[in-house]
KEKE-3310 file (N, C-alpha, C; in steps of 0.2 Angstrom, whole numbers, plus 5000, padded with zeros to 4 digits):
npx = (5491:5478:5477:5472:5464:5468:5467:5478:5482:5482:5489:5502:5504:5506:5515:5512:5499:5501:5515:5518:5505:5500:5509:5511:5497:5499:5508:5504:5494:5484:5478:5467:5460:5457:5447:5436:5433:5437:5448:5464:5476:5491:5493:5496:5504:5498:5492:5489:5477:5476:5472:5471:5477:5476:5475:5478:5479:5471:5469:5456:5451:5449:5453:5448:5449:5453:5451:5456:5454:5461:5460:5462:5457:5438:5427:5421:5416:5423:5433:5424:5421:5430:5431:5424:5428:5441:5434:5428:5438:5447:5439:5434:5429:5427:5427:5433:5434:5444:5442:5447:5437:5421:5408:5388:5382:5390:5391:5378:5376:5386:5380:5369:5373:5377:5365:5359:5361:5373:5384:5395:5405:5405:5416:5416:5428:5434:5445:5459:5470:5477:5483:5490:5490:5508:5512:5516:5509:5496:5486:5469:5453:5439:5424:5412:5403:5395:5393:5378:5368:5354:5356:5355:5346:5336:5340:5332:5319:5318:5321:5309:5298:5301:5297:5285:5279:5282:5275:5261:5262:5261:5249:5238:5240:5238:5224:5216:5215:5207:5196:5196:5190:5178:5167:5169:5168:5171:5183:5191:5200:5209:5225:5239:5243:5257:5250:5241:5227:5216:5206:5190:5177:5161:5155:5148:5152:5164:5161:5167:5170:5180:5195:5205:5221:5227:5239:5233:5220:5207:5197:5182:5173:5161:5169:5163:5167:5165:5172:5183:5175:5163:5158:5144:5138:5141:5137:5126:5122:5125:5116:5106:5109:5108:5092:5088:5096:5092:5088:5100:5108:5101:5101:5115:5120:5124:5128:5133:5145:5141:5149:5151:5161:5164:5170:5180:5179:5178:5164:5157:5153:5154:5165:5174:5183:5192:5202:5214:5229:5241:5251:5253:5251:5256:5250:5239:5234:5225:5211:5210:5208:5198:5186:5186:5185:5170:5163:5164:5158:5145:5140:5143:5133:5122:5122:5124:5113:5105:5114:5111:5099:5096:5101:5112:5123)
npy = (5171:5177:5180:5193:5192:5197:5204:5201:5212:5204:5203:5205:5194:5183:5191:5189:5182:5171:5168:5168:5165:5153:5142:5142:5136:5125:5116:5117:5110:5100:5109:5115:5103:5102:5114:5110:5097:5087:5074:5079:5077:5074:5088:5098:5112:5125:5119:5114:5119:5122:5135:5140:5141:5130:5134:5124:5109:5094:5079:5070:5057:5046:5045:5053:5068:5087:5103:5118:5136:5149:5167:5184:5199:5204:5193:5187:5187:5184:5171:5163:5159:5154:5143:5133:5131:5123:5113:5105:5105:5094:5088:5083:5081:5088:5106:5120:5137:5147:5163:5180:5190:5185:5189:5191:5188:5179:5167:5163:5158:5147:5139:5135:5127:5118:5113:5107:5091:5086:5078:5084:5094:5111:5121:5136:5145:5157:5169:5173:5181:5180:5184:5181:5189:5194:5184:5174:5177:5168:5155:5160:5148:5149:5141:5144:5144:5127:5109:5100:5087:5096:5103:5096:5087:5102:5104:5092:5095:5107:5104:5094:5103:5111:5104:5098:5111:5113:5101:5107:5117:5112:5104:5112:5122:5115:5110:5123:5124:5115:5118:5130:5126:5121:5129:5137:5150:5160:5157:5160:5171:5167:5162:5151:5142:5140:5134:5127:5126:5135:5149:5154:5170:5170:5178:5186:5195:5189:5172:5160:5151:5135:5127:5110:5102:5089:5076:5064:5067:5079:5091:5099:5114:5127:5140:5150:5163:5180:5187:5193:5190:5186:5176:5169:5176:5170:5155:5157:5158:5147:5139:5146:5142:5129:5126:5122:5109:5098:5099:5103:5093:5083:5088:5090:5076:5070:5067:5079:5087:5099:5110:5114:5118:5119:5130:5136:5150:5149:5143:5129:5120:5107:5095:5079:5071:5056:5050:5054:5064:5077:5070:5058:5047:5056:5052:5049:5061:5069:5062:5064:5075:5078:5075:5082:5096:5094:5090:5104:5110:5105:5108:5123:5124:5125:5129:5145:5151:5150:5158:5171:5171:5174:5187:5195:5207)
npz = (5116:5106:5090:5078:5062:5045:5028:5015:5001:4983:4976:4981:4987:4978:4964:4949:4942:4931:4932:4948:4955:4949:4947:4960:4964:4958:4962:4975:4976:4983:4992:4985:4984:4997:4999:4988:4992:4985:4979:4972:4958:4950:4945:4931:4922:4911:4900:4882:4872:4859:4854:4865:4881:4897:4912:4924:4922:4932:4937:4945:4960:4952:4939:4931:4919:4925:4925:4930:4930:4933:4939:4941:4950:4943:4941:4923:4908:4898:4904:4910:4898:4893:4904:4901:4887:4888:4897:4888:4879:4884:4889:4901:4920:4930:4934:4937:4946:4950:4958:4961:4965:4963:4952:4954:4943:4938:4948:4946:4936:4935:4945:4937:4927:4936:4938:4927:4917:4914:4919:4924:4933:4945:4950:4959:4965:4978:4979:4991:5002:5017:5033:5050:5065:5064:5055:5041:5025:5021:5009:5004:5001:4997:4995:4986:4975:4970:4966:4969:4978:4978:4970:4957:4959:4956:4944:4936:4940:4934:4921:4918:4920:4910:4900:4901:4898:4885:4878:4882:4876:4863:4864:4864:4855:4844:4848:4849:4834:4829:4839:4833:4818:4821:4822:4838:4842:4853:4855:4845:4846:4855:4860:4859:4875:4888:4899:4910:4908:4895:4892:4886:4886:4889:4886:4896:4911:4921:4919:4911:4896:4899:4895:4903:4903:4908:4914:4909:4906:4901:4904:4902:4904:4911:4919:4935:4941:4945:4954:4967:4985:4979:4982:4984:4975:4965:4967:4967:4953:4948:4954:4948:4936:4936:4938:4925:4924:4920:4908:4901:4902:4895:4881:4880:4881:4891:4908:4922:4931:4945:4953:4966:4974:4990:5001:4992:4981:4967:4955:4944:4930:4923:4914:4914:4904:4903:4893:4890:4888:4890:4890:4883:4869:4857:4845:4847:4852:4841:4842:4857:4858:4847:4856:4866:4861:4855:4864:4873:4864:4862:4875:4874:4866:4873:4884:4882:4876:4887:4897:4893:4893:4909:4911:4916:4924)
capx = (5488:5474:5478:5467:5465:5471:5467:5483:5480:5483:5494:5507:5506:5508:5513:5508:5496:5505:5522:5519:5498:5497:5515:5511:5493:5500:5513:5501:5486:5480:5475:5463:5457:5451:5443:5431:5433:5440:5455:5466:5485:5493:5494:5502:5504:5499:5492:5488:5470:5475:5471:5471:5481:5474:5479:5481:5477:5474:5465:5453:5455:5445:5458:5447:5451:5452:5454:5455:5455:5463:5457:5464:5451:5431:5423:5420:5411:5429:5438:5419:5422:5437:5434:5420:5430:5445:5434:5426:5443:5451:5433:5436:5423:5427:5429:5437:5437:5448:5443:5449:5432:5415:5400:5384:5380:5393:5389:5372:5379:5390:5372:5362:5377:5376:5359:5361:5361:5379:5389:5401:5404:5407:5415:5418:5431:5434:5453:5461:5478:5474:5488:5487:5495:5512:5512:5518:5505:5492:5480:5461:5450:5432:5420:5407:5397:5396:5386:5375:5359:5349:5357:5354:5337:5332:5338:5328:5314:5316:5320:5303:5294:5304:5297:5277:5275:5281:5268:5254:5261:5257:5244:5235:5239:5232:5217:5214:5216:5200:5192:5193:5186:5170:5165:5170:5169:5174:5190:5196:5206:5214:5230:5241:5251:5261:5247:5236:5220:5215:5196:5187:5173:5151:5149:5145:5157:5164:5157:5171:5172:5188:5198:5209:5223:5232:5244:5231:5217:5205:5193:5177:5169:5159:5169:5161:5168:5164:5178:5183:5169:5159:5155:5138:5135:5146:5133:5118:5123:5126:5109:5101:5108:5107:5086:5090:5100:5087:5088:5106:5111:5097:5105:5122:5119:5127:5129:5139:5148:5140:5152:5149:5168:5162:5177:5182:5175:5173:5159:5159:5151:5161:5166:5181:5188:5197:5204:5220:5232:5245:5258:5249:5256:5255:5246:5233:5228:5217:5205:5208:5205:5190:5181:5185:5182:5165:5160:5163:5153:5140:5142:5142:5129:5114:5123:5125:5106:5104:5117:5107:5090:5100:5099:5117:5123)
capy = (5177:5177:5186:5193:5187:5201:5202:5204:5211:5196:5204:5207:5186:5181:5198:5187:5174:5166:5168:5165:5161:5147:5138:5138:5133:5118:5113:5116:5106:5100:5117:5117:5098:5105:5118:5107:5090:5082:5072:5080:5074:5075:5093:5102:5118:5129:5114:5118:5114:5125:5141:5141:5136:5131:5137:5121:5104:5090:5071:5066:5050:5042:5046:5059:5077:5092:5110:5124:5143:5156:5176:5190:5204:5201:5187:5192:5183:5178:5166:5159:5155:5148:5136:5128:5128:5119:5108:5101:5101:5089:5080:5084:5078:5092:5114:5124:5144:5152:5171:5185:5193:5184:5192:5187:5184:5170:5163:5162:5153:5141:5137:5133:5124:5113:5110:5104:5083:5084:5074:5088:5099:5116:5125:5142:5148:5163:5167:5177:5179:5181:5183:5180:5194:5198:5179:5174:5175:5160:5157:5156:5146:5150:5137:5148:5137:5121:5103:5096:5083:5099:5105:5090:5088:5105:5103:5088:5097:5112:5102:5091:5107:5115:5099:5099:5117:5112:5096:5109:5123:5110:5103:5118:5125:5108:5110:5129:5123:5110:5123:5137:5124:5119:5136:5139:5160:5163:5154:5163:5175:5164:5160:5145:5144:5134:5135:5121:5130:5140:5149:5162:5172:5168:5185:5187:5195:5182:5167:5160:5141:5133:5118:5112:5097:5087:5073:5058:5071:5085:5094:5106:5118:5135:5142:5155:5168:5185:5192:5194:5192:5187:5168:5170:5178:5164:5149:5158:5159:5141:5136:5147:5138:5120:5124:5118:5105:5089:5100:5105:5087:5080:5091:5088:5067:5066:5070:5086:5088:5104:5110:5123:5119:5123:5135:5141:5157:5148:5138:5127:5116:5100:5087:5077:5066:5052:5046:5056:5070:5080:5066:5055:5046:5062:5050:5050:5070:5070:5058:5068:5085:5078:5073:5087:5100:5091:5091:5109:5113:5106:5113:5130:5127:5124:5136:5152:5155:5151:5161:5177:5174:5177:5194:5195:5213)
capz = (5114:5100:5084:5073:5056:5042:5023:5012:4992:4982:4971:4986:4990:4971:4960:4942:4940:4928:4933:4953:4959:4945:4949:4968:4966:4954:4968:4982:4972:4990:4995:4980:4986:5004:4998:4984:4996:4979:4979:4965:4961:4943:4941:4926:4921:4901:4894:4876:4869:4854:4855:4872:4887:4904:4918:4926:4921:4936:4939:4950:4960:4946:4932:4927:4920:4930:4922:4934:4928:4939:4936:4946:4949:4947:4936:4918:4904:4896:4908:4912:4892:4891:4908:4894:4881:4892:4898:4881:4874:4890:4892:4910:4920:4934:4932:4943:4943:4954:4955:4967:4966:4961:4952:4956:4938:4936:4951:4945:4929:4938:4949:4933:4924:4939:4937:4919:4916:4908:4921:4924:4941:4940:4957:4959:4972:4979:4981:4995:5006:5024:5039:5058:5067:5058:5051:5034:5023:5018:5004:5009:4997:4997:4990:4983:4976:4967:4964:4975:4975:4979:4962:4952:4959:4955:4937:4936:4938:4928:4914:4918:4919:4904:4895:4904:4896:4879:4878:4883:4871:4855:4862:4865:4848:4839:4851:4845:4830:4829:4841:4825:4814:4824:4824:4843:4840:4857:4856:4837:4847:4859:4859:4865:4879:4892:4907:4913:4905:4890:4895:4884:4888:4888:4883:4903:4915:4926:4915:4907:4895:4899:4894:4907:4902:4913:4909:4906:4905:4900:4907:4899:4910:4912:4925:4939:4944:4948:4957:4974:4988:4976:4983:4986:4969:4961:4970:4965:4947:4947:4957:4944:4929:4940:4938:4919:4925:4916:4899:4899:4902:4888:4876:4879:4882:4896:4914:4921:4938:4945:4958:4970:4980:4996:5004:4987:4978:4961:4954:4941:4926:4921:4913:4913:4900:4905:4890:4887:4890:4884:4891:4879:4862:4850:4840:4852:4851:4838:4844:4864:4854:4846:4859:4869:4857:4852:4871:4873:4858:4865:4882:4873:4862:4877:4889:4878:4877:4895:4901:4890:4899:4915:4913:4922:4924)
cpx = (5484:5474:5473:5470:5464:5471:5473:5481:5486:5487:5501:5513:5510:5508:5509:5506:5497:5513:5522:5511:5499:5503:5512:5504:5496:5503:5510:5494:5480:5475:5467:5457:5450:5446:5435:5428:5434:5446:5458:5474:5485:5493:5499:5497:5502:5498:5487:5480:5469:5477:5474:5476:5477:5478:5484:5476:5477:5467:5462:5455:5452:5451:5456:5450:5449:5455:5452:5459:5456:5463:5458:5458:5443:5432:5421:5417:5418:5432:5431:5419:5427:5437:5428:5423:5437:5442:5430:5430:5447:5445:5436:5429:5421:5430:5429:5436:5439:5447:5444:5440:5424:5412:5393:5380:5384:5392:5382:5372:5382:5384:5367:5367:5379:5370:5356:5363:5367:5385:5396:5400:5408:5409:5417:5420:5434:5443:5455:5466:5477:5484:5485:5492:5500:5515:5513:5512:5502:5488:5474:5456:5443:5426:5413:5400:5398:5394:5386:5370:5355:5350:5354:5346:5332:5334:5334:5321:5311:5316:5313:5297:5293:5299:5288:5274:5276:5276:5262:5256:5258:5251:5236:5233:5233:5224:5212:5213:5208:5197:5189:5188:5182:5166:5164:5171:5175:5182:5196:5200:5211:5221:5235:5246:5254:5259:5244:5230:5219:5206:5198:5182:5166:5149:5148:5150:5155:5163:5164:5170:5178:5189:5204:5212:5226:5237:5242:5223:5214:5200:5187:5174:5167:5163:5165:5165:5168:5168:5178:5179:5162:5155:5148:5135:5137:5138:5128:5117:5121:5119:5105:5101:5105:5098:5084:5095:5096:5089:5093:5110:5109:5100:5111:5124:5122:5128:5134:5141:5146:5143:5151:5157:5168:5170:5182:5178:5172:5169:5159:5153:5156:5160:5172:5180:5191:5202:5210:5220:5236:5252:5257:5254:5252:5251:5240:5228:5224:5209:5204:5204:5199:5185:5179:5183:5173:5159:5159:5159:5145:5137:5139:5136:5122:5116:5123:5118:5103:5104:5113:5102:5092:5099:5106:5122:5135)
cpy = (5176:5183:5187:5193:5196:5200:5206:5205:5204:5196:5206:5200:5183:5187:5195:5183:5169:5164:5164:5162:5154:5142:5136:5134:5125:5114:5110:5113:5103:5105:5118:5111:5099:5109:5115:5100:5085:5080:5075:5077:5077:5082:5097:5108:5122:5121:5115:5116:5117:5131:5145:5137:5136:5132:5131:5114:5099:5084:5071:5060:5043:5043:5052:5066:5082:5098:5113:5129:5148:5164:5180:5196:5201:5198:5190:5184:5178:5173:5162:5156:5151:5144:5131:5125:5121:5113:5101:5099:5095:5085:5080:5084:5085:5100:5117:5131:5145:5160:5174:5190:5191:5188:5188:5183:5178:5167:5161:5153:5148:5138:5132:5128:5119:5110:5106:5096:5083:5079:5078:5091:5104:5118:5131:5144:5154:5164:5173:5177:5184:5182:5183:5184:5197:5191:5178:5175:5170:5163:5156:5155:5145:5148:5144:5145:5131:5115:5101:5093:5088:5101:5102:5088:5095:5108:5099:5091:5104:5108:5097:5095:5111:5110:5098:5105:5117:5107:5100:5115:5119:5107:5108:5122:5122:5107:5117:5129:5120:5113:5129:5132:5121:5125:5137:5148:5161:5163:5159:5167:5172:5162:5154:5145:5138:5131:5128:5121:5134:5142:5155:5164:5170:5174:5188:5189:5189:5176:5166:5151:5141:5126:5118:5104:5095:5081:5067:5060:5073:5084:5100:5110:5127:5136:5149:5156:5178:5190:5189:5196:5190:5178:5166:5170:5172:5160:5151:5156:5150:5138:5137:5141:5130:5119:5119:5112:5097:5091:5101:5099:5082:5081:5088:5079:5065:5070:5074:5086:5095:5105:5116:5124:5122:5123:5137:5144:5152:5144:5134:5122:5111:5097:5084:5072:5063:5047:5048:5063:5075:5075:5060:5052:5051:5060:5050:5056:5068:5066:5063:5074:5083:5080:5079:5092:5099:5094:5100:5112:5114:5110:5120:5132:5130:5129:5145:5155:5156:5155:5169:5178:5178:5183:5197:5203:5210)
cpz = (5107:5097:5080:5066:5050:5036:5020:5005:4993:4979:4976:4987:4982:4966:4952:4945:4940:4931:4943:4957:4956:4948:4956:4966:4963:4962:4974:4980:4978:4993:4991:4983:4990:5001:4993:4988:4990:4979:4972:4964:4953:4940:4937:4924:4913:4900:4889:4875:4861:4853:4862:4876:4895:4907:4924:4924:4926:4934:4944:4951:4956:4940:4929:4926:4924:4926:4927:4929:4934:4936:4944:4945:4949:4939:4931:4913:4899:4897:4908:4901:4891:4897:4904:4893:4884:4894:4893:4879:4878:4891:4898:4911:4928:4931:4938:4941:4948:4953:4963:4969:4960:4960:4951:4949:4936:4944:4949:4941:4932:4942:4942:4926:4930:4938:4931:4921:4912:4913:4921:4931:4941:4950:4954:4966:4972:4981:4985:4999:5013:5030:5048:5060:5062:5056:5045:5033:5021:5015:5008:5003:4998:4992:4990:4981:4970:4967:4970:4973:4976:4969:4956:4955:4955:4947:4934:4934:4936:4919:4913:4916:4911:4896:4894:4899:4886:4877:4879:4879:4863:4857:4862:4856:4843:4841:4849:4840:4827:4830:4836:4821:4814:4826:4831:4844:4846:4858:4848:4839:4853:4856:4864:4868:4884:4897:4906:4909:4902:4891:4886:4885:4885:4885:4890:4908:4920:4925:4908:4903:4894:4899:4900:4903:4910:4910:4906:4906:4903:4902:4903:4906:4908:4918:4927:4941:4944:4950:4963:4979:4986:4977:4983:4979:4962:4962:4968:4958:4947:4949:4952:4936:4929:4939:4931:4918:4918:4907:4897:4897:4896:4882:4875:4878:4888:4903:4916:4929:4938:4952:4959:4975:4984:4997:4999:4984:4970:4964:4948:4936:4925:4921:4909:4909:4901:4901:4886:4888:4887:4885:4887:4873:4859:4846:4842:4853:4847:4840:4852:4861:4854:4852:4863:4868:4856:4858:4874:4869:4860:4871:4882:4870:4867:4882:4888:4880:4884:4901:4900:4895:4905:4917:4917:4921:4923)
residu = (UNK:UNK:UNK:UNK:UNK:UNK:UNK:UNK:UNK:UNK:UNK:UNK:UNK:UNK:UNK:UNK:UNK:UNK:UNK:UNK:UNK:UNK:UNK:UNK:UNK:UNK:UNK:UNK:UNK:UNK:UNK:UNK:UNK:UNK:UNK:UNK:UNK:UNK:UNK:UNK:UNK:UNK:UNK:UNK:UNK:UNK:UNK:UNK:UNK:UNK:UNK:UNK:UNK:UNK:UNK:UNK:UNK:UNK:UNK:UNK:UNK:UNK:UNK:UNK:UNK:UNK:UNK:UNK:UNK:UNK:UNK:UNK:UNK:UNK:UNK:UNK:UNK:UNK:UNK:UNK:UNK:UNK:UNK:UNK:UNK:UNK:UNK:UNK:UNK:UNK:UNK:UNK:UNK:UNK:UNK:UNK:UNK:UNK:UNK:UNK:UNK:UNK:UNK:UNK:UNK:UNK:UNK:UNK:UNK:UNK:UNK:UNK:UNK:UNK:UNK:UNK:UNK:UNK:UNK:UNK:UNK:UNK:UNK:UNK:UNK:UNK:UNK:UNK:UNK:UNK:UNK:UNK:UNK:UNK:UNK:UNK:UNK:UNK:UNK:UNK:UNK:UNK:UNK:UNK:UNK:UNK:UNK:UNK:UNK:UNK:UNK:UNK:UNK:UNK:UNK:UNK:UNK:UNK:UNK:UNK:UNK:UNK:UNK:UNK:UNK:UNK:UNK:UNK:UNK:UNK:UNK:UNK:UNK:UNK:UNK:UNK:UNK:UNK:UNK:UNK:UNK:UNK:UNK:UNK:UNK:UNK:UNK:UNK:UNK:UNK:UNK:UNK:UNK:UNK:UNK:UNK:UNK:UNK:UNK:UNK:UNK:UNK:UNK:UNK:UNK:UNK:UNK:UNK:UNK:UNK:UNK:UNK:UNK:UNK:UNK:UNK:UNK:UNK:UNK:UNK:UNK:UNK:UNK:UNK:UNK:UNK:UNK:UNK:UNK:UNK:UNK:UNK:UNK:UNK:UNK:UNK:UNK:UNK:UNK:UNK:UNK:UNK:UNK:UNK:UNK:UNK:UNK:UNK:UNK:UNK:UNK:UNK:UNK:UNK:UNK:UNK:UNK:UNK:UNK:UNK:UNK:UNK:UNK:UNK:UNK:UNK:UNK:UNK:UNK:UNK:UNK:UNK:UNK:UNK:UNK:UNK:UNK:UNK:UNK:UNK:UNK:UNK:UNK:UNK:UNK:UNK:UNK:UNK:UNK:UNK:UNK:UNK:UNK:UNK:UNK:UNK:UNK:UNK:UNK:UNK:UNK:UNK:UNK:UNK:UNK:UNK:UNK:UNK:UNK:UNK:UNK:UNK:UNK)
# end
């Protein structure tokens, strides 16, 4: 006959912690294993780091240390400190939390404390005391969550991103910087930031000059845009300016990418640099700033008047 499966309080199955859940989980150390797929053995009980006492100290089948922290009721901001501190002071390469009732904000934490390049693994299981019909009691150990290659890839590429936005926040500043003292007006109130592209405005709605970097990079440009629907009105802009294409080129010295991007709304002026990025030797900015400063100068200077006659509403 098939029974059904029955939640017991946890405080019924073990009434202390300390005195009867922590003792059996030591004894029953395997139970802990299944549940993480970690081989663990060597388990001892209250070992000191000081202050403090972990709940249970065990070994992986490497030698390594293993601290687990067990908490009755829901997840709190102090136990998730002291399975830290526990595991800096053991140099434990493995961290256990045993709680009766996760919140979603430590499981976040224990998510993004995997993700992290520290060479640790962090579980968090859920703890519960189950029966089958009128069956003794048993423990049920519920991985929650805990390391994986998705983890560890997807800290990879926060930290790569964390690292992309800082190189484009100083190079940006040092390029704002040059850009004030080549009298660029339009730029004096810009500010720098993490993105791809810093624009400011021709004076013209929809008429913007932009710097764009990338990682071995940069880019000058008028961009077109208008708004939404406004593709036509975009392309015309652009043919209108393209009639002055001989003088604008003359002026500035040198040839310009005039893109219309067919099946996209902008339009564009441009011209790319190929001689450095923001991923670049640092020693290397001032010479990329220059250049590309230098080139927008010009850009603006032969564009400005042009874009006036325009008469653009």
């Amino acid at each position: 006959m098939i029974q059904k499966i029955s939640r017991v309080p946890v405080k019924q199955v073990w009434q202390y912690e300390d005195k009867h859940l922590t003792p059996w989980l030591c004894d029953n150390i395997d139970v802990i294993s299944e549940a993480i797929g970690v081989q663990l053995v060597n388990a001892e009980r209250e070992q000191s780091t000081g202050n403090f006492s972990v709940d249970i100290k065990a070994e992986d089948e490497n030698g390594d240390n293993v601290v687990i922290e067990n908490q009755y009721g829901s997840s709190n901001h102090d136990h998730l400190g002291k399975l830290i501190t526990y595991l800096t002071s053991f140099k434990a390469k493995i961290a256990i939390w045993i709680v009766e009732s996760p919140k979603q904000e430590h499981i976040n934490a224990i998510n993004w404390l995997n993700e992290s390049e520290n060479n640790v693994e962090f579980y968090l299981l859920k703890l519960e005391a189950i029966k089958i019909g009128e069956s003794a009691p048993a423990p049920l150990l519920s991985r929650i969550t805990g390391p994986s290659e998705e983890s560890k890839k997807l800290g990879k590429i926060k930290k790569e991103d964390s690292e992309r936005h800082r190189l484009r926040l100083e190079f940006w500043t040092q390029l704002l910087e040059v850009a004030k003292g080549k009298g660029l007006k339009p730029f004096y109130l810009i500010s720098p930031n993490k993105d791809a592209f810093i624009s400011a405005t021709s004076g013209t709605r929809g008429l913007a000059y932009t710097f764009w970097v990338n990682q071995h990079s940069v880019r000058i440009e008028l961009r077109i845009d208008r708004g939404k629907g406004a593709e036509e009105e975009n392309l015309d802009i652009l043919n209108r300016l393209k009639e002055n294409k001989e003088d604008i080129e003359k002026s500035i010295g040198e040839g310009l990418n005039w893109a219309d991007l067919e099946g996209y709304r902008v339009c564009s002026i441009r011209k790319d640099f190929e001689t450095g990025g923001y991923k670049d030797d640092q020693k290397e900015w001032p010479e990329i700033i220059g250049q590309s400063v230098g080139g927008m100068k010009k850009l603006m200077d032969v564009l400005t008047p042009i874009i006036k006659d325009l008469k653009l509403k």
